[in-house]
C-alpha positions as CSV (number, residue, x, y, z in Angstrom):
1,X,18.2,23.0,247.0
2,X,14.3,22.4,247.5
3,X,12.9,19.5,246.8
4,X,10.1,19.8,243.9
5,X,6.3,18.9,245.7
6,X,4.0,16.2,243.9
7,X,1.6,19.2,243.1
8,X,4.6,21.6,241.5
9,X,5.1,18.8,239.5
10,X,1.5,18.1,238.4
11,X,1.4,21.4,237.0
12,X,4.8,21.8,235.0
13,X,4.5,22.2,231.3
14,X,5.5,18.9,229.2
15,X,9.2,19.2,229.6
16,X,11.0,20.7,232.5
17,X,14.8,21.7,232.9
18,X,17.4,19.8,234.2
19,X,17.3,21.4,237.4
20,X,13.8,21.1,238.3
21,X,14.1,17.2,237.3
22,X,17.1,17.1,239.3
23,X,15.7,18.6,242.8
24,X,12.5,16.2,242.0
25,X,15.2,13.4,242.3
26,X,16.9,14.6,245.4
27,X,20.5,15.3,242.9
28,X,22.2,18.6,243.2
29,X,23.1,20.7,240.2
30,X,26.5,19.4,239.8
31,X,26.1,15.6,239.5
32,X,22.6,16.4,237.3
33,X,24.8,17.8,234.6
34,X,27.5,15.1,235.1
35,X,24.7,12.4,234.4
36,X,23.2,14.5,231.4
37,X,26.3,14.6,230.0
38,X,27.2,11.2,230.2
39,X,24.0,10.3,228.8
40,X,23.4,8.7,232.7
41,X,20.6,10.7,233.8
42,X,18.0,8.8,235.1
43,X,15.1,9.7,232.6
44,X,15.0,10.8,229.4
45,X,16.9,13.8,228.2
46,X,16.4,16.1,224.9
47,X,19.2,18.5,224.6
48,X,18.2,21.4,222.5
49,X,21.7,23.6,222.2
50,X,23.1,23.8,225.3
51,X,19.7,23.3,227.3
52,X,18.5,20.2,229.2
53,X,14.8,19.4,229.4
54,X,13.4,16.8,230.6
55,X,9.9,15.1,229.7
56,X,7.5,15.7,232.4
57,X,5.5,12.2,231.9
58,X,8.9,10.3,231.9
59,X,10.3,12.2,235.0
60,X,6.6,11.6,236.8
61,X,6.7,8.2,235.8
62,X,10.3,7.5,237.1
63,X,9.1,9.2,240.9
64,X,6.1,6.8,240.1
65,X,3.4,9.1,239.7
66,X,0.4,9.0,237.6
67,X,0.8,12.1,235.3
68,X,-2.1,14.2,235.4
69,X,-4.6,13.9,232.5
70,X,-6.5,15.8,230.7
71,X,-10.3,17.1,231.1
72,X,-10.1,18.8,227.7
73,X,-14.2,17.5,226.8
């Protein structure tokens, strides 16, 4: 699986999916949804139905990266 780049990361939207938290992490698809599911993941996860997603600020903030801010003026 590819690895997620700091700049593909600046730009997501304010939650992500599992899987793109998950290849930001270095985890493959299997043990992403074993952690979701046991409520192990390494960040913060909102499950809405039977999707995963995954706050953008918390996930940059766990890889220790300032999230970007905004130049709304």
């Amino acid at each position: 699986m590819k690895r997620v780049t700091l700049a593909e990361l600046h730009d997501l939207p304010a939650t992500v999916d599992l899987l793109t938290a998950a290849r930001a992490l270095g985890l493959g698809r299997t043990k992403a949804y074993e952690l979701a599911k046991k409520d192990e993941f390494p960040c913060r996860v909102i499950r809405v139905g039977v999707a995963y997603l995954i706050p953008t600020a918390d996930l940059l903030k766990l890889l220790g990266v300032d999230p970007p801010t905004s130049s709304a003026g």
